[in-house]
C-alpha positions, 0 to 999 in steps of 0.5 A: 226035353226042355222047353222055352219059356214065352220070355225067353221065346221074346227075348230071342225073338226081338233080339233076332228082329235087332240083329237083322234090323242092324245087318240089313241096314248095314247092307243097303248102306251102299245106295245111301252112299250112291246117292251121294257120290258127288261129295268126296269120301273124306266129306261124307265120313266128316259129316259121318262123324260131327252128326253122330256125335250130336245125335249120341249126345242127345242119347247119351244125356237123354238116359243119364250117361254122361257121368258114367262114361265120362269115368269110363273113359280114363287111362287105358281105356281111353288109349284103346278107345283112341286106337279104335276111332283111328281103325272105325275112321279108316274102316268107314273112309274105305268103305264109302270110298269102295261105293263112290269107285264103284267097288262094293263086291270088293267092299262085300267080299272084305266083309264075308272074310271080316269073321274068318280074321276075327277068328284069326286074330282071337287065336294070334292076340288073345289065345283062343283056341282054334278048331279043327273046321274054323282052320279049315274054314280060314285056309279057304277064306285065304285060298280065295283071297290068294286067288284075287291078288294072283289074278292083278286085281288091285282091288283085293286091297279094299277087301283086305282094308276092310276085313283088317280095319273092322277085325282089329276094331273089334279086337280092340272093343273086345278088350276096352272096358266100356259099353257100346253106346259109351265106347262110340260116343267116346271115339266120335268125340276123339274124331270131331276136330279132325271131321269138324277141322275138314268140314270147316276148311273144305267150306272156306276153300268154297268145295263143301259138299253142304248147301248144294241142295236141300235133299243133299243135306238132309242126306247128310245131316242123316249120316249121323242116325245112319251110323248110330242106330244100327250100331246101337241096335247090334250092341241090343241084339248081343245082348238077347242071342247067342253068338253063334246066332250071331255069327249066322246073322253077320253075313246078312249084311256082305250076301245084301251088299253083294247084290247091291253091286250086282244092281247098280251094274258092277261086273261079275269078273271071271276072278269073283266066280273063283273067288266069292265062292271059296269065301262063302265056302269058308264062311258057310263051314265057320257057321256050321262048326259055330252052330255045331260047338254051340250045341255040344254038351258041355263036359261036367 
């Protein structure tokens, strides 16, 4: 019989607190959004992306980065650093926009399947092998998501925007050779004349959603940290736990989102009653068999 060692207790202990820190914040983001549903999306993710970069910055030099990643991200690693701004800028355009429409179960249910094509995606692109209950658990998923396009429910493609905007994101962070706080200090920078550009025009054409208030732009000026810090916390917490607890930790984010919805008054319709339970489903075997391999003997 083994034992933990009180470091080892620690250690998972924090990055337990982190995980849960970064998806629970992830999940309340929609009222941040709510509150702000006065200022067009395209804005919020402008303002989303200029002060994450300032406050990266700070970071970035504050611990004597600079250097380090501005080797990093040469070559191939900056083609892939470009591929995956592009994808995080579509993912966060479609997900605030899903809050201002009023459709965050739509915007919780890509997240629930996000993992299943992480899944997907591993055994298409890179090879991974498939077991038999993370098969079983993707057929479900997709059975789910078969259901919502048959039922007319346009909406099915905020889902699917979101699950394959962040699956590719990851994928692609998977395989670029940098850090975390490197590889999202780079794509922000990749992303500013584009955020800064529209932030400019949208001032001189006098629609800016700056300067209205001063609880507006606090809120705005926040999306910067807003962003940064779970992320940074997520990268942390990876770190200190295993990836099946990991895996169990990812859904926090969409079950919180999900009653969200529920509370700024979004409809349960008939489609989500059929739909929503094929994915828990689904996400609920993933976890199990993730737990169940995790916990095998390794063959000598």
């Amino acid at each position: 019989m083994t034992s933990t060692t009180p470091t080892a207790r620690a250690s998972g202990n924090r990055g337990l607190a982190l995980a849960i820190g970064a998806y629970g914040i992830w999940g309340v983001l929609p009222l941040y959004f709510h509150v702000l549903a006065t200022v067009p999306a395209l804005q919020i993710l402008a303002h989303r992306v200029v002060w994450s970069v300032l406050f990266l910055g700070v970071l970035v030099f504050a611990m004597g980065r600079a250097r380090d990643i501005w080797r990093a991200a040469r070559g191939r690693t900056l083609l892939l650093l470009c591929a995956s701004a592009a994808l995080i800028a579509i993912n966060w355009f479609v997900y605030i926009w899903s809050v201002e429409t009023d459709h965050v179960l739509e915007a919780s249910l890509g997240y629930f399947i996000n993992p299943l094509v992480s899944v997907a995606l591993g055994l298409l692109v890179l090879g991974e092998r498939l077991r038999r209950w993370q098969g079983v658990a993707i057929a479900m998923a997709g059975a789910g998501v078969l259901v919502m396009a048959v039922s007319g429910g346009g909406a099915i493609l905020i889902s699917l925007s979101l699950a394959f905007s962040f699956g590719f994101y990851g994928l692609v962070r998977k395989v670029v050779a940098i850090d975390a706080l490197g590889g999202l200090t780079v794509e922000t920078v990749l992303l500013v004349p584009f955020a800064g550009g529209w932030l400019l025009y949208t001032a001189w054409q006098g629609t800016s959603g700056f300067g209205v208030s001063g609880a507006q732009n606090a809120l705005l000026l926040a999306a910067g940290v807003i962003t940064a810090i779970p992320l940074l916390m997520f990268a942390a917490a990876a770190r200190l736990l295993t990836l099946s607890m990991m895996g169990l930790m990812q859904y926090i984010a969409p079950t919180l989102q999900f009653f969200v919805a529920l509370a700024l008054g979004e409809p349960l319709q008939t489609v989500h009653l059929v739909t929503f339970p094929l994915i828990w489903a689904g996400c609920a075997l993933y976890a199990w068999d993730s737990i169940r391999a995790a916990r095998a003997p390794v063959p000598a």
